[in-house]
N, C-alpha and C positions, 0 to 999 in steps of 0.2 A: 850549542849542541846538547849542553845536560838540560838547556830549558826543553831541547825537541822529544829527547827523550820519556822527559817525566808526562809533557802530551801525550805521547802514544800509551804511554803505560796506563795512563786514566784513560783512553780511550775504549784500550782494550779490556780494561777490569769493568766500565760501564758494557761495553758490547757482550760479553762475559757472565755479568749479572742480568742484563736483558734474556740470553739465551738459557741463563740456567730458569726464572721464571718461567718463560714460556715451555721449556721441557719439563716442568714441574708437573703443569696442567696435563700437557701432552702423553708425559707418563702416565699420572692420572688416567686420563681417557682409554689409556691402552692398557689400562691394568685387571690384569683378572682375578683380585683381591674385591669380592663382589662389596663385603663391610664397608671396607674406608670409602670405595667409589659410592656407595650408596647414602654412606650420611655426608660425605662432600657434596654432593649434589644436592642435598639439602639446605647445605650451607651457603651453597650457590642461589640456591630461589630463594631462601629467606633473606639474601643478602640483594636480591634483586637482580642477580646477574642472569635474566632468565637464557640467554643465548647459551651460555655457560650448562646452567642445568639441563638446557634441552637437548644438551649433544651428550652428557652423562647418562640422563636417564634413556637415550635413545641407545648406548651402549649397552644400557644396562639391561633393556630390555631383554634382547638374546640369551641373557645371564642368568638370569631370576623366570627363566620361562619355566611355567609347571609347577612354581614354589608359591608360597603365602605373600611373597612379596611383590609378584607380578601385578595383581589389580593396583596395584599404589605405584607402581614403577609408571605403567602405561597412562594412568589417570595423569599424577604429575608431569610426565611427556608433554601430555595436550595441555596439559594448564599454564606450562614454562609457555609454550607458544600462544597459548593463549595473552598471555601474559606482555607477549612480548610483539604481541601486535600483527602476529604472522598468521592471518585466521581461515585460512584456507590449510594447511598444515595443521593447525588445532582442528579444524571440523571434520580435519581424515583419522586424527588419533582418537578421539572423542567417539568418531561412526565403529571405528573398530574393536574400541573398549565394552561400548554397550554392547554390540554384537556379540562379542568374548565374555565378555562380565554381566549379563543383563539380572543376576542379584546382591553384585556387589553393594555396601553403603554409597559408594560413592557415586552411582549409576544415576538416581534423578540428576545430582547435580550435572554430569556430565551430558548428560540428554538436555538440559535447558540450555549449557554452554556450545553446546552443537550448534543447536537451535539460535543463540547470538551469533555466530558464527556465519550462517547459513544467510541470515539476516543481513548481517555488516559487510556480504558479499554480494547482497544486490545491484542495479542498476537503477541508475535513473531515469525517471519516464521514458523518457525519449531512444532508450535502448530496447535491448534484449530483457525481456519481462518472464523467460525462463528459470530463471532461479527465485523470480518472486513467487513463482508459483509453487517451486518445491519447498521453499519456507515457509507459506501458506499451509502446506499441506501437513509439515512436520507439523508444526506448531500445534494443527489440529490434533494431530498424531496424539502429542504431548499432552496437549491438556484431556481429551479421554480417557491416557493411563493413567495422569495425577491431576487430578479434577481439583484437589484440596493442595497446591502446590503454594508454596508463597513467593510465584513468579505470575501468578494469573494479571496483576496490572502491567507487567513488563511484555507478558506477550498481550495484551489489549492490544495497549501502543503499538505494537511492532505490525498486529494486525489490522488497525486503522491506519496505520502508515502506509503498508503493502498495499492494501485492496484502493487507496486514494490513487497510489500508483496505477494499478489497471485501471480505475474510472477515467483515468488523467487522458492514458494510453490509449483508451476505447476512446473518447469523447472527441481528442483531439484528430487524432485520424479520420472519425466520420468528417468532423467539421473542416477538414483539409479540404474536401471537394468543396465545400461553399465557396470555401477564401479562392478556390480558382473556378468558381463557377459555373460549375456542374450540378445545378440545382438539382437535377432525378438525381443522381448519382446520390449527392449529399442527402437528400430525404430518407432513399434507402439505407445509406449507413448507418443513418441514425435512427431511425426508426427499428432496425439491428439491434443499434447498442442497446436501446430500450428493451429487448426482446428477451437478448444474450442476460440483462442483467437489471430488471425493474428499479433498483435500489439504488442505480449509477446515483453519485455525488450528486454529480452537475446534472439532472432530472429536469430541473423549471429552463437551462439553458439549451438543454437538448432538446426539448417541447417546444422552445421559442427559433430554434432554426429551421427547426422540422416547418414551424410552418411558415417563416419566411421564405425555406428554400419553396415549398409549395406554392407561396404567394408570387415568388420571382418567374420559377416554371410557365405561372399559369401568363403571365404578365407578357412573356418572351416568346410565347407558342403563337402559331398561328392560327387566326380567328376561329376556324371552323372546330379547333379542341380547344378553344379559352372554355366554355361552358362549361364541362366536366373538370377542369384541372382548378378552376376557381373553388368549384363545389368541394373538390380535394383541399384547398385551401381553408374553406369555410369549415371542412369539420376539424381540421389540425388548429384553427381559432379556435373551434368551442372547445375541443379534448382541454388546451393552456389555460382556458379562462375557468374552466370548471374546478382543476387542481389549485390554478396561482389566477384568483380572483384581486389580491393586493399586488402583485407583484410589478416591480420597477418596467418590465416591458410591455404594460397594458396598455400604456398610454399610445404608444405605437404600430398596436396588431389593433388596438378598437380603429386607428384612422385606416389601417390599412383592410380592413372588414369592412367599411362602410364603402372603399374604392369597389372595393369587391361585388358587392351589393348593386353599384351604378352601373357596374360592366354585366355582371347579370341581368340588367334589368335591358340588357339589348337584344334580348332572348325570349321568345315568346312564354310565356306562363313563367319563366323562371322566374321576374319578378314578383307575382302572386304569391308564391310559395314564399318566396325569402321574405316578405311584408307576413305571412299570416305566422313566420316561427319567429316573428319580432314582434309581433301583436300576442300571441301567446306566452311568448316569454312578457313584456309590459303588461298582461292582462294578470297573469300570475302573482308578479310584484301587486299590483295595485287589491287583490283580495288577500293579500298578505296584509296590506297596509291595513284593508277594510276589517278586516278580524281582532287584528290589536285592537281596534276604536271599539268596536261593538264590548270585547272583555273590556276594559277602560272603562267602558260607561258603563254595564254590568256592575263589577264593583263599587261604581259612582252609586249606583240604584239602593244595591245591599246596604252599603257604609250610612244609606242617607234614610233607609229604613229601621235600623237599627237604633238611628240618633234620636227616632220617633218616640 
């Protein structure tokens, strides 16, 4: 019996000091001694307990509104949650600060942690590409009001990261219709993406579908339009081989250019023509070659008149 007793009585003195703890904070929280609540909360970020500071300084907020202490009250708001990994909550105290505060000291910084914020809330390709684009935009935002910022490599990254996202997103959608074969279809998307965005990443990949789906089209049509959809073919070859003369897929679009060539050549005059821009293209190489030789032996002539 005294052993149950003396249980309960430690039970209840731990139950006891738990609750007097946790009313400590809670007081705290609820106290409208602006001082002590405002360096505890201090003491709470600096101690890392950003959860902790984020609900003081959110208290505090109301407190210190109109006083010298408010830009620092609200800035630390967003930073505790920034802090704290809750970055949609930091990107709404952060939009609001600058908004409220836009000459505070702390306003660039708060404009770039936005701006991570905004960032770290993206999606991955294969989603919703709205918010990449308002990050996009901020960023721009930013670096025109602080050009001389010592974030310009942090938002590089963040902007090569984004825009690979929309090239990823444009590129992969056109190239959807090929993988189910829709060859018009796919030529047009991506002859789009190309349009929408000359600079897309994947450029030598988007050129090399472009003109297989043209090649497949023409390949799949019935006789009486194979002629013109070939010719479609034939210029989506030369546009590839004019940009990516080395590139890994030439080996592939030269054999499928010369099919192309046989099946033209079932067409009255079309063959002439396609022989006389392979003769002019081969005639051109060969007075290339002829020119070298002539300056070569030139210099051979000087060098051997000079030795005279």
């Amino acid at each position: 019996m005294k052993t149950f007793r003396l249980t309960m009585v430690a039970m209840l003195a731990t139950a006891a000091l738990s609750v007097s703890c946790k009313s400590q904070y809670e007081v705290l929280l609820q106290s409208t001694d602006v001082d002590t609540k405002y360096a505890a909360a201090f003491q709470y970020f600096e101690a890392g307990k950003y959860t902790k500071s984020a609900q003081l300084f959110e208290s505090l907020s109301m407190q210190v509104s109109g006083t010298a202490k408010e830009d620092t009250v609200l800035y630390y708001w967003g930073l505790s949650n920034y802090n704290y990994k809750d970055y949609y909550t930091a990107e709404t105290n952060f939009d609001r600060f600058c908004t409220n505060f836009p000459r505070s000291p702390f306003t660039p910084d708060a404009r770039f942690l936005r701006i991570d914020c905004l960032y770290r809330e993206t999606l991955r390709w294969e989603l919703d590409q709205s918010p990449t684009t308002k990050a996009l935009s901020e960023i721009a935002s930013y670096l025109r009001e602080y050009p001389l910022n010592g974030h310009v490599g942090d938002c590089e990254r963040m902007i090569k990261d984004l825009n690979l996202r929309l090239d990823t997103k444009a590129y992969e959608a056109a190239r959807l219709y090929y993988k189910m074969e829709d060859y018009l279809a796919s030529r047009t998307a991506l002859v789009n993406v190309l349009k929408d965005n000359a600079d897309n990443t994947f450029r030598e990949d988007i050129l090399y579908y472009t003109a297989m789906s043209s090649y497949k089209y023409a390949k799949l049509s019935v006789q009486s339009k194979q002629k013109d959809r070939y010719l479609v073919f034939q210029d989506d070859y030369f546009n590839f081989i004019g940009e990516n003369p080395e590139s890994k897929y030439r080996k592939e679009l030269d054999a499928l250019y010369q099919r192309s060539q046989t099946a033209l050549g079932k067409y009255e005059g079309t063959l002439d023509k396609v022989k006389e821009r392979q003769y002019a293209k081969e005639r051109a190489k060969l007075d290339k070659a002829a020119a070298a030789v002539e300056k070569e032996a030139a210099k051979s002539e000087k060098a051997a008149k000079k030795a005279e």
